[in-house]
N, C-alpha and C positions, 0 to 999 in steps of 0.2 A: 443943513444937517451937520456940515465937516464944524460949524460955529459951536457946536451942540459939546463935540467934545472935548473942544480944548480948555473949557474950565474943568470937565472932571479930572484929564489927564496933568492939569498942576496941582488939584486938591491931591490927588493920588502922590505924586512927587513931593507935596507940603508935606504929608502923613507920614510921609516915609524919612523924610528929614527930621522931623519932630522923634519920631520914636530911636532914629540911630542917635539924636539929642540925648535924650531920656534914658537909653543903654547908657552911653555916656557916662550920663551924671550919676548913675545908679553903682557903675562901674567904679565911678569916683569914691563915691557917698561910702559904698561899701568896703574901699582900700582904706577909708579913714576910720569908718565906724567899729568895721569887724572882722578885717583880714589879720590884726594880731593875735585874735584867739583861735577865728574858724579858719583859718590859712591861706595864703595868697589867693587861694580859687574855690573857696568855697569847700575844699576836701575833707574838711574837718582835724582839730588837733588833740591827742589825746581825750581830754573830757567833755571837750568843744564837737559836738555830736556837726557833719560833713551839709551844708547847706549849698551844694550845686545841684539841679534841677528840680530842687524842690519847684513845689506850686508856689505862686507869688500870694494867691490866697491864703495855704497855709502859714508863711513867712507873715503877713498881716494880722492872721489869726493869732499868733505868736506872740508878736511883739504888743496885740491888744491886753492878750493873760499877761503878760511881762510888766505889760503899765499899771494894772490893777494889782501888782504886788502877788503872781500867780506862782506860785512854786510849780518849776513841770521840770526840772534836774538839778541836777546839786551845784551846777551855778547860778542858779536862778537871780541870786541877790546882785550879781555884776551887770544881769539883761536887765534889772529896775532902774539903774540907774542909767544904762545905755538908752534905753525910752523916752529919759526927760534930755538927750541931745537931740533925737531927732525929731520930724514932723510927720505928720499921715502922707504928705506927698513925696516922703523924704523916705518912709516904708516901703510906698508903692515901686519906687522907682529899686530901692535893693530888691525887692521881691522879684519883681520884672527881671531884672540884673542874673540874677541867682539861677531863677526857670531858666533862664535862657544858657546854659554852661550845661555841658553834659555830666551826668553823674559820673562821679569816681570812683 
């Protein structure tokens, strides 16, 4: 039985490592990609509408209309081009990033 648990209890510890990773890289991804406009933490900058705790799905939702040339504000035309820098796994992880900060 004690044999039973000690693989779930390192998959559990892997999980947990992999995601403070992913925060991480998310944390990163989004100090390069979009802290000059939406501001160091996500609180938004003048026209730059405030993306902390948003949903990570709607942030993906987002940046999907963005890549398809979607107009949703009047800077729409600077999110088209921020789209062809990053990747889908490059989205998930700001969006994860973002959810995860309290709103301001």
């Amino acid at each position: 039985m004690k044999k039973m648990w000690l693989p779930l209890i390192v998959l559990g510890m892997t999980c947990g490592v992999a995601q403070a990773n992913d925060n991480d890289a998310g944390k990163n991804l989004y100090a390069q990609k979009c802290a000059s406009c939406h501001g160091a933490n996500g609180e938004g900058m003048g026209t730059f509408p405030a993306l902390a705790g948003k949903p990570a799905a709607l942030i993906g939702t987002m940046f999907k209309a963005y890549d398809g040339n979607a107009t949703v504000g009047p800077m729409s035309s600077m999110m088209w081009a921020v789209t062809r820098e990053v990747t889908p796994m490059d989205v998930e992880k700001i969006g994860k990033y973002m959810e995860s900060l309290k709103k301001k």
